[in-house]
N, C-alpha and C positions, 0 to 999 in steps of 0.2 A: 460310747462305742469305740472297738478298736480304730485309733485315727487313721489307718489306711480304708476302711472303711466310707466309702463318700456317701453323704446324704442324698437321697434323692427319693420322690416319692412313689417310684414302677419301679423302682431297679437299687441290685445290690453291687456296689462295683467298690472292686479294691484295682486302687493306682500301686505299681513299684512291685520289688521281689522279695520278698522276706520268709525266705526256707523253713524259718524255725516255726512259720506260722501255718505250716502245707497243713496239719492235720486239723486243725480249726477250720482252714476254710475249707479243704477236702469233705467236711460234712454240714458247713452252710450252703455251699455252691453245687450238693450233691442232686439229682434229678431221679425220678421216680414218676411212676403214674399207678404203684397199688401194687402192680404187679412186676415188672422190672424198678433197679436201681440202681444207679453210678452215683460210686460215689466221683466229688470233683476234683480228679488227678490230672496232672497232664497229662496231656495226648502222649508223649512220647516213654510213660512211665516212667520215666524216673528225671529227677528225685520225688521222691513220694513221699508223704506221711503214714497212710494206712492204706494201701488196694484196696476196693471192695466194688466186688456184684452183684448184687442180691437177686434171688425170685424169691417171691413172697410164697411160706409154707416149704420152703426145701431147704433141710437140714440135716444133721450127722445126728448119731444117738449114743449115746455112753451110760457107764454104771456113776449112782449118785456116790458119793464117797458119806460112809458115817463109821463114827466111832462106835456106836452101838448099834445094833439093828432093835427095828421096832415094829409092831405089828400094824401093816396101815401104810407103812413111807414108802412115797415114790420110790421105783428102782431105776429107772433111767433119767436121764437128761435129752435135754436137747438145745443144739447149738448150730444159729444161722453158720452156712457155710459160703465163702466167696467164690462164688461158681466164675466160670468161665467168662476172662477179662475180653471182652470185644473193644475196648477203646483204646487202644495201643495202636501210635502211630508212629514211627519213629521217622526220625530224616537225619540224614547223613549230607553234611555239605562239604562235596570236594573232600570224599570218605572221612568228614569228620564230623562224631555225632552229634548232631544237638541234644546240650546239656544243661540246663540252666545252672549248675553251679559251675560252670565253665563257661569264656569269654565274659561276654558282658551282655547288658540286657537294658539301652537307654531309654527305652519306652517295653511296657510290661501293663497289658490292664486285664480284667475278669470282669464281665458282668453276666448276672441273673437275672433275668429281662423278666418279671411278674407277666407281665401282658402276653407278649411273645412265649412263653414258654420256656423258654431255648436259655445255655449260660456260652458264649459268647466271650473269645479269647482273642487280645491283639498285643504280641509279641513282635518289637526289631531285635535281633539278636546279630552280634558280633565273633565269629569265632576266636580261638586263640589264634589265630594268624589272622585274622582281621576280616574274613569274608564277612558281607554284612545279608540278610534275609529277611522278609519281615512277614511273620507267619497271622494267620486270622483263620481262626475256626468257631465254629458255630455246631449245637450235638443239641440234641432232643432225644425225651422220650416220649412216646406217643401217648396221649389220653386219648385218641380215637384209634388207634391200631394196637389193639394192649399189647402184641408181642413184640414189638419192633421199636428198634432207639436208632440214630443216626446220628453221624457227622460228616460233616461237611470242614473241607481243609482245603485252605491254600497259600502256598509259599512263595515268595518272589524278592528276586534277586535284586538287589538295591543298587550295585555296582555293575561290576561285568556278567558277561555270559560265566553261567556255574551248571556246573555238573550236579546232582538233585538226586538221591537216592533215596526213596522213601519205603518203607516196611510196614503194611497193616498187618498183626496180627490176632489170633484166636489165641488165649493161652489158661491155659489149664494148669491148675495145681500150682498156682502162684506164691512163690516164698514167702512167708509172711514170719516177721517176729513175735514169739509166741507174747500174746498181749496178758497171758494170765498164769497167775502162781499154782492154779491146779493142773497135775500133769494128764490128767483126765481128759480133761478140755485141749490142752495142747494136743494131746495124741488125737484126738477128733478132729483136729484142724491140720495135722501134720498129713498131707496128702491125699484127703480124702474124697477124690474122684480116683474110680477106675476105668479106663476107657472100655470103652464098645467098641466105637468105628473111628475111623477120621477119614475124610474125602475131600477132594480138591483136584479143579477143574476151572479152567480160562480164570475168571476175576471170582468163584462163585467156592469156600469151604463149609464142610461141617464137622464140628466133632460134637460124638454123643459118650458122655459116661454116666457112670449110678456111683451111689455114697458104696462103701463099704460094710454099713450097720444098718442103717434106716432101710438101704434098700430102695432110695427112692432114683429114679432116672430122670436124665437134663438132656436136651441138643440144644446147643449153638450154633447159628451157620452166618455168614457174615456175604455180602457181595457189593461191588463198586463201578463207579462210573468214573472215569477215569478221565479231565480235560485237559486240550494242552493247546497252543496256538499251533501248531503244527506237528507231522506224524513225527514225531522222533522217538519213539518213547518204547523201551523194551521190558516186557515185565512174565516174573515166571512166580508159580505156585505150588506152594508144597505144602504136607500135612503128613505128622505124625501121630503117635498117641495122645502128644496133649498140646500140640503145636502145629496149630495151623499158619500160613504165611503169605500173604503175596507182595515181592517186592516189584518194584517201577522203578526205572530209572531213567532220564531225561538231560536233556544240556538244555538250559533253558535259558536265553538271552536275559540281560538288563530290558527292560519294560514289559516283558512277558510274566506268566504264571503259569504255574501247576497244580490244577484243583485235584481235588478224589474229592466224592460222594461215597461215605460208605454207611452200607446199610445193615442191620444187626436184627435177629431175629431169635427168640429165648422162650422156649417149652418147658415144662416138667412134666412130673405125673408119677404116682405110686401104684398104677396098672398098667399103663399103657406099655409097648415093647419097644425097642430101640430105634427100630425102623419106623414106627407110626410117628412116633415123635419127629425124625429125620420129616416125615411127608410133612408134618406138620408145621414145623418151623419153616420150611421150606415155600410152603404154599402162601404162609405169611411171608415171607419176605420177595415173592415173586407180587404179592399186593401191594408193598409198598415200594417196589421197584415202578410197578403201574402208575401208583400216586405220583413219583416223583419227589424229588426236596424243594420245590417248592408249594409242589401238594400239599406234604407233611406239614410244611411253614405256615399253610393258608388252615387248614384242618384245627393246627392247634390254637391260633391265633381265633378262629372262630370258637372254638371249645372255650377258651381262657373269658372272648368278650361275653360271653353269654355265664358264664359263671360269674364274673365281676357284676356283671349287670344286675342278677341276684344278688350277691355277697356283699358289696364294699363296704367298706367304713374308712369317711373321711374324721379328718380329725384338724382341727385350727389351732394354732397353737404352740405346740410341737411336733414340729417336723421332722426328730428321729424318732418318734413315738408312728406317726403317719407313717414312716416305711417301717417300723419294727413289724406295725400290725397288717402290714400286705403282708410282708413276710412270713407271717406264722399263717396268716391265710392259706396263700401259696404252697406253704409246705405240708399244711393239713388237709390241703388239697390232694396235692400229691400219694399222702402216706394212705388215703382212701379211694382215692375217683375209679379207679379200677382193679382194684382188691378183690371184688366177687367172691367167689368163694373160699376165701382166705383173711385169716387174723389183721386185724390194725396194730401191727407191734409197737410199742412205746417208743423207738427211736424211728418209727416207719423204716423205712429201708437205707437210712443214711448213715449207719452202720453198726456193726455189730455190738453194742450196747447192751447190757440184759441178754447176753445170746440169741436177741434176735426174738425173747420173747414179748407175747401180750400179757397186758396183765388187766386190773377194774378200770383203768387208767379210758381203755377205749371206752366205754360204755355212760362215765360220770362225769369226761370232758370231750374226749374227741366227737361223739357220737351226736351231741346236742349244737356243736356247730354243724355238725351233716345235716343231719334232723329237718335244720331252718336254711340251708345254702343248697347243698345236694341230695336229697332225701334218699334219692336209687342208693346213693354209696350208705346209706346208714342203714337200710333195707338188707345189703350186700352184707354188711358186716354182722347183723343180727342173723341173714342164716346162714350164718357159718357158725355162730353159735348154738343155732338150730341142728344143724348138723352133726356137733358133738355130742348133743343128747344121750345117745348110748353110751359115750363114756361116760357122761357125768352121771348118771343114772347108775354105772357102775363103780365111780369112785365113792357113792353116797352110799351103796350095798358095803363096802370094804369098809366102809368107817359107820356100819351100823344104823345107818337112817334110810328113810322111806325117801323120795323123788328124787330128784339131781344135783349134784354137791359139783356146782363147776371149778375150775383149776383156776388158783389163783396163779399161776405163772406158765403160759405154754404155749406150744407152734403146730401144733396137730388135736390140740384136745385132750390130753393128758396132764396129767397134773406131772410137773415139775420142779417144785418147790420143796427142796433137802430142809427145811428148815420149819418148824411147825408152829411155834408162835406167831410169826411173822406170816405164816404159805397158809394151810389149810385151816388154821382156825378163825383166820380173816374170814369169813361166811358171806359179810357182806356183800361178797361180789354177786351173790348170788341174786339178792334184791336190786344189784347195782343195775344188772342185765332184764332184772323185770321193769325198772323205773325205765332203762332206754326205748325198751318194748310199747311200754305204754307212751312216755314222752313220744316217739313214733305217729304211735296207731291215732291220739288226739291231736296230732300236727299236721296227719295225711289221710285220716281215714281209708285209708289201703284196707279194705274189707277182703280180699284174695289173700295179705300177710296175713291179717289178723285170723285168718279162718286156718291158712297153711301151715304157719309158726308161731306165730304170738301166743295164741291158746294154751299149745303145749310147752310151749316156754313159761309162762307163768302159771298152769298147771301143777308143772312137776318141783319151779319153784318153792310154791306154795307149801305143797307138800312138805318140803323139805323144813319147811320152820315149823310147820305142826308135829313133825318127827324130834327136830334138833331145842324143840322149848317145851314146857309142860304147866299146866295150871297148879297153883300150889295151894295150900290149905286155905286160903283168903280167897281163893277163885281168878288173882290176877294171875296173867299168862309171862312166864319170865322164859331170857333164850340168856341163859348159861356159856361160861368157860371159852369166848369167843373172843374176837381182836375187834377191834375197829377201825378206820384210816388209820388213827395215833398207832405207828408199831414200834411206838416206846412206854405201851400202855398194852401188852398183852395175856391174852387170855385172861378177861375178866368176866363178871356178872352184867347181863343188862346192861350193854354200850349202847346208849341212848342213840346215837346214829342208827345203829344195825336194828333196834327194836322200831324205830319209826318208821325205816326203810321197809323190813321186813308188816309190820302194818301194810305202808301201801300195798304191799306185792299180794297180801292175804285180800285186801278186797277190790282190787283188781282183778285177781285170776278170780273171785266170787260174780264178778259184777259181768268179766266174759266169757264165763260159764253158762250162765242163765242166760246173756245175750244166742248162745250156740248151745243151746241142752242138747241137739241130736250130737251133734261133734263132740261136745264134752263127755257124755254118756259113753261114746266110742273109747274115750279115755278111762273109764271108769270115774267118772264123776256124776255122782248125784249130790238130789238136795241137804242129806244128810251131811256129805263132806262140806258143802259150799257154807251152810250153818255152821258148821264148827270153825270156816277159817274166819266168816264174818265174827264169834265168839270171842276169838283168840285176838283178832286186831282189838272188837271192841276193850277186852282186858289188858291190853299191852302194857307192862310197866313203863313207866315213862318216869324217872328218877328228878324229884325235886330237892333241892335242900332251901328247907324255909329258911334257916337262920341266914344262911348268905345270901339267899335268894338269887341262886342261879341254881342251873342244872347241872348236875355233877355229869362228865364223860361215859361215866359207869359207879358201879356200885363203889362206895367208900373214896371215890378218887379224892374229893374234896377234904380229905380225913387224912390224905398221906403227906409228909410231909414235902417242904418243897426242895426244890432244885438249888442248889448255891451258885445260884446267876453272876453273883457278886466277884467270885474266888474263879468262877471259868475263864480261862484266857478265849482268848480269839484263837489262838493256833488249838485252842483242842475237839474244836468243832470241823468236821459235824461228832456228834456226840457217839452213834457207834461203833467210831473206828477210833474212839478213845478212852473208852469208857463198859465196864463188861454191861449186858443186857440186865443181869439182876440188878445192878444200883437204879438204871433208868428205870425197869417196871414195877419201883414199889415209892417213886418220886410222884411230885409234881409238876410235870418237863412234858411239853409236846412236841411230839417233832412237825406233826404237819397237820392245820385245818381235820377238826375231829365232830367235834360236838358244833363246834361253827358252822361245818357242812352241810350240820343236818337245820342249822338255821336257813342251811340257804332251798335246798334242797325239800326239805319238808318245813318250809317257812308259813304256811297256813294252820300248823299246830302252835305254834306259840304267839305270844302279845307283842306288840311293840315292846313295851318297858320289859318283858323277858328275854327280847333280845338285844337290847342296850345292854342289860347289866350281864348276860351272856357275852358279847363281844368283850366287855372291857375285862369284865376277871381270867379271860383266856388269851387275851391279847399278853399281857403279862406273863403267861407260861408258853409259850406259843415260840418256838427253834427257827421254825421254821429249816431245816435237816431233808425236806423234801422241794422239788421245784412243783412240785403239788399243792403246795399252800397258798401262796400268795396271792393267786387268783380268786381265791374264795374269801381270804380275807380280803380282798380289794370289793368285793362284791358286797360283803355285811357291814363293812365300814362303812359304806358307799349308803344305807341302807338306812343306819343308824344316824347319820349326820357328818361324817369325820371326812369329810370329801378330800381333804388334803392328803390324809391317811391313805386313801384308798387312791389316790394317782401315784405316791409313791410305790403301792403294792403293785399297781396295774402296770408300774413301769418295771418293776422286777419280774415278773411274770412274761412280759414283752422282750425286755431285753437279755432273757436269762442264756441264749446260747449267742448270742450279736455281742454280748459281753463275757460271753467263759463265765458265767459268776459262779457254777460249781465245778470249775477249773476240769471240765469232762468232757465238752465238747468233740472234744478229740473221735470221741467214738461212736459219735449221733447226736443230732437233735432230741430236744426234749418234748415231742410232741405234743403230748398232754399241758404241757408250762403253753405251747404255743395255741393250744386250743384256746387256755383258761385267758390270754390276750383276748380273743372274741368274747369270752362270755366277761372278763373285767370291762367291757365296753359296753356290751349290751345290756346284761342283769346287772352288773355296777350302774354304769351313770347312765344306761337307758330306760334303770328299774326294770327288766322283761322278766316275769316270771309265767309261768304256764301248769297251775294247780288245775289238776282237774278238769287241763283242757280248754280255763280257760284264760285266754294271752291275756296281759294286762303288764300297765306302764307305772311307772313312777319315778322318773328321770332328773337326776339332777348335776350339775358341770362342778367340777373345781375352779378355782378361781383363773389356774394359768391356761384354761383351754375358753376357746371361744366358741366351738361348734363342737358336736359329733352328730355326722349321719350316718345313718345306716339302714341297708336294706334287708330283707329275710323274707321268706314264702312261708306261708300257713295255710291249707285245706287248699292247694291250689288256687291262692292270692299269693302278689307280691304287693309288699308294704315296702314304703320309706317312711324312713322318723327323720327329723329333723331336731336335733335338741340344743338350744341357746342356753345363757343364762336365765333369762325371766321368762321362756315360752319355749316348748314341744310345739312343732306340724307333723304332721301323721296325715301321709298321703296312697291311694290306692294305687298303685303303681298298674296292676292288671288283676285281672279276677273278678269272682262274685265280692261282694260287700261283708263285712265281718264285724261282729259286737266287739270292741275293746274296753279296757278302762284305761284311763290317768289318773293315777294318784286318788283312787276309791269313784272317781266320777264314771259311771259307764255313758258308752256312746257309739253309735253306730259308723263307720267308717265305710263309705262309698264312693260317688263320684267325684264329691268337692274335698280341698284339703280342711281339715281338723286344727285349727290351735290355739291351743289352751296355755291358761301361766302352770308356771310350776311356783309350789309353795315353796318358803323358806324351810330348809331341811331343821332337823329337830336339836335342840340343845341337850348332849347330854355329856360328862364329865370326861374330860379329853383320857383316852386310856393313856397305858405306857408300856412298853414291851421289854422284855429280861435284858438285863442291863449287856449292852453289846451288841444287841441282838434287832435295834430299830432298823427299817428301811432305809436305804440312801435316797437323802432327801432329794426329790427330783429339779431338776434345774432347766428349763425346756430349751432345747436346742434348732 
């Protein structure tokens, strides 16, 4: 971990001032509840690394760029846009600004308080003429008020009586350096809000603008409580088109301070009008005027205990491992808890990454720690894919197939993805979002989702793989010319992921079809269809190669030759930004967890000893090129016996933005990498898997950890495990009583705690991975 970084196990705190490092921490220290985000700048803007404000689903739209047109490709993009910055405070001491690359700065800290919520700043600064201040703020976003974020600020004079100029502003259309080489993209981000109104009045602004292309409309309105030990204090407000202001200024003694409360309140909407939004940002922020900042303080603080109380995982052991994995808790919390009806983007909202898009990413990691910690937020997030329906239903018309062909890259439901190896031949997202649906409905039996969305989600799924595969002279059912996770393996026959995946989805949406024939019928589903998908799973190709005895990725992959592991330097990876796409997709080179995934994922189709000698022959070709992988190989490693193997992956998967390790931090978190932390804990050495609904253990520790517990809700039960070296407890924390298994032993889990040994994990031939390309071995801290 970066060594400004202090260990601790609630909180992320960097000691000292280190500029060069603003935009790393600007997106570990960013705050979010789903639907707003900040990212972590200072209060006073500048210096900065990257501004950014998100609302989740508001974005600018432009034309895709191609060299050729083709019949089928996306024509637009779309690209989060940094909406209107409300966290600008400026102070001016004795008219001069505070600037952190100016004067001096002897004490300098940030913390991310997990429990509290809140990121929490304690700054003495000295100006260039020696005044000295010593500033402490504290900002939230609400996970019980989804529109509203705040901070709380105050400044006090160390020395003498000083003069105190402070500035909250609104500001709009904030300069940003164009972060990308397409001029596309920049001109989408080069100014793009248009104002509506701006208003302002006593301590209380609003400004509302719309994009220029999407069309889509924002209000911002900001207001404050202003403290002071006595009245001295004169302050005036103004707002233009994209500059809202209120300054204070105050002479404020040696032992005295000068607080603000300000409170921040952020709508969108692609119907609503300029003024309703105005009512409505407004009517929120006159609620959480009501709350109060200590309201807020107490609201979220309850929010956060009652979430841990479900979620935690301790861990013995290692101690930057125990805060890595709050950490990615916390943030996976965030990029969901109040999302509703809006995308889980891949960097959540801590910055613009991916443009802001989602991609399978939500659905095959973020979604199954919701699933078992928040189940609303994973509900939330599925019908918003419920939602898009009629797109996807019309991207599947445009590319010639019957049900819904959902967007492998997008922020509204539109497929966004210029690039068709890699974007829309990936299909699998499509099964990705029926596995979440079902992993869901057997985790919560939500009988109201599963009648309202689940249905017609794995419905039109369904469909879609009876349209997109066909039975061939042999009578097995093949699904053709598709990608798989590997998108250094594309467009091939029978990617053994995507055919397994797509199985489950065929006798899932059969199995809840028949459960709702009237509802299903509504769909146009009879027996006749539900027979044919039950047909098609039973025929699935499922790609063996005897002589190696493994399963090949897809058709012929075990036949191409390989990768020159040997001759690649370290500086030429990752591989597709050094290397063209033809030489990768006719190698044997993966870049991320492919065939592995579907060990982990659909692990009740294969044998033990098929998936030993699967892990080991792919472990060997295996880049790892995505922050995608490591989790799932932490997980089959973990599975197969390699436990050492699988705490080094667990630990690359944990520490992957805590450490820059694909040097991008800069521009978000890597949500999904922070998810696969929880599932490296749980499905790795907790053994959790959930086939068919039904939960079951088989847990085992590496040698350098001492404990891991953890907690997780099933069918309205909370459970804790308890996992040592020689014995799992499995305890019913609250709820009805639930059948589990450990390690094949079934058992009923009720009033009393459960514990059982764990057996010695299995002997099988230590793999070895492309030369350069092993884990850093972990070292516990």
């Amino acid at each position: 971990m970066d060594p400004s970084y202090e260990i601790s196990p609630w909180q992320l705190r960097w000691r000292g001032l280190d500029l060069e490092a603003l935009r790393r921490t600007e997106s570990t220290f960013a705050l979010s509840n789903g639907h707003i985000g900040l990212r972590g700048t200072f209060e006073e803007g500048e210096p900065r690394g990257l501004p950014g404000t998100y609302l989740n689903g508001f974005y600018e739209q432009r034309k895709l760029p191609y060299a050729e047109a083709g019949y089928g490709f996306p024509e637009d993009g779309q690209t989060v846009v940094n909406v209107t910055d409300g966290k600008i405070i400026r102070l001016l001491v004795e008219d001069e600004p505070l600037d952190m690359r100016y004067g001096s700065a002897p004490q300098h800290e940030r913390t991310l308080d997990f429990r509290s919520g809140t990121l929490r700043r304690r700054t003495e600064w000295i100006s260039p003429t020696g005044r000295r201040v010593r500033i402490t703020t504290e900002r939230l976003v609400s996970f019980t008020q989804r529109a509203i974020a705040a901070i709380h600020y105050t400044v006090e004079p160390l020395d003498d009586k000083i003069q105190l100029v402070v500035q909250s502003d609104l500001l709009a259309n904030e300069p940003i350096l164009s972060r990308t080489e397409d001029p596309r993209v920049a001109a989408a981000l080069d100014q793009p809000l248009v104002s509506d109104f701006a208003w302002a009045e006593g301590t209380r602004a609003v400004l509302a603008h719309h994009t220029r292309q999407s069309g889509l409309r924002m209000a911002a309105t900001m207001d404050h409580e202003v403290h002071l030990d006595d009245d001295g204090v004169r302050s005036e407000i103004s707002a233009s088109a994209d500059l809202a202001r209120l300054t204070i200024a105050a002479d404020v003694p040696k032992g005295g301070k000068l607080s603000l409360t300000k409170y921040l309140g952020y709508g969108w909407s692609s119907q609503r009008s300029s003024p309703a939004l105005r009512s409505q940002v407004e009517a929120a922020l006159v609620g959480a005027l009501q709350t109060g900042w200590d309201g807020l303080l107490a609201e979220q603080r309850a929010f956060l205990d009652e979430f841990w109380d479900t979620a935690d995982v301790e861990i013995e052991g290692d101690a930057e491992l125990q805060q890595a994995v709050r950490f990615a808790l916390f943030h996976v919390l965030q990029a969901g808890a109040r999302g509703e009806s809006r995308a889980i983007p891949a960097k959540g909202l801590t910055g613009p990454g991916y443009d802001g898009h989602a991609f399978w990413d939500t659905e095959s990691f973020v979604l199954p720690v919701l699933t078992y910690t928040i189940p609303d937020a994973a509900r939330d997030a599925l019908r918003w894919r419920h939602t898009t329906l009629d797109q996807a239903r019309a991207r599947a018309e445009t590319l010639c197939q019957k049900g819904a062909a959902f967007p492998w890259r997008s922020i509204n439901g539109d497929e966004c993805s210029g690039y068709w190896p890699a974007g829309t031949a990936a299909f699998h997202i499509n099964a990705d979002i029926a596995d979440a649906v079902t992993r869901y409905l057997n985790a919560t039996e939500d009988r109201e989702f599963e009648v309202e969305c689940g249905l017609e989600l794995l419905v039109e799924t369904a469909r879609l793989w009876m349209s997109l595969g066909h039975h061939d002279t042999h009578g097995n059912f093949r699904i053709d010319g598709v990608t798989g996770p590997d998108e250094y393996t594309a467009v091939v026959d029978n990617n053994v992921y995507t055919n397994l995946m797509a199985r489950k989805n065929l006798r899932s949406a059969a199995a809840l079809a028949e459960r709702h024939s009237e509802e299903a019928h509504k769909l146009g589903v009879d027996e006749e269809e539900t027979a044919r998908w039950r047909d098609a799973a039973d025929a699935m190709v499922v790609l063996y190669d005897e002589e190696l005895g493994v399963h090949p990725q897809s058709e012929c992959f075990t036949q191409h030759a390989r990768w020159d592991f040997k001759h690649t330097s370290a500086e030429r990876y990752p591989l597709l930004l050094n290397y063209p796409y033809f030489d990768l997709y006719r190698k044997q080179v993966v870049k991320q967890a492919d065939l592995v995934l579907a060990l982990h994922l659909c692990g009740d189709e294969f044998t033990p000893e098929q998936k030993a000698r699967d892990v080991n022959y792919y472990e060997a070709l295996t880049v790892r090129d995505s922050s995608l992988s490591a989790c799932t190989q932490a997980v089959m490693t973990a599975e197969v016996g390699h436990l050492e193997l699988a705490y080094d992956y667990f630990a690359e998967a944990a520490l992957t933005d805590l450490h820059d390790l694909h040097d991008n931090v800069q521009n978000g978190l890597h949500i999904a990498s922070l998810a696969g932390a929880w599932i490296a804990c749980i499905a790795g050495f907790g053994g959790m898997r959930d086939h068919n609904g039904k939960l079951t253990f088989a847990p085992r520790l590496p040698e350098e950890l001492a404990k891991i517990a953890f907690r997780m809700s099933f069918r309205d039960s909370r459970i804790g495990v308890e996992v040592r070296p020689e014995r799992a407890a499995y305890r019913l924390l609250s709820g009805k009583s639930l059948e589990l298994a450990h390690h094949g032993k079934q058992f009923t889990l009720a009033n009393e705690p459960v514990i059982l040994p764990i057996p010695a994990p299995p002997a099988n031939p230590t793999p070895h991975q492309p030369h350069g390309r092993a884990p850093a071995r972990r070292r516990p801290r």
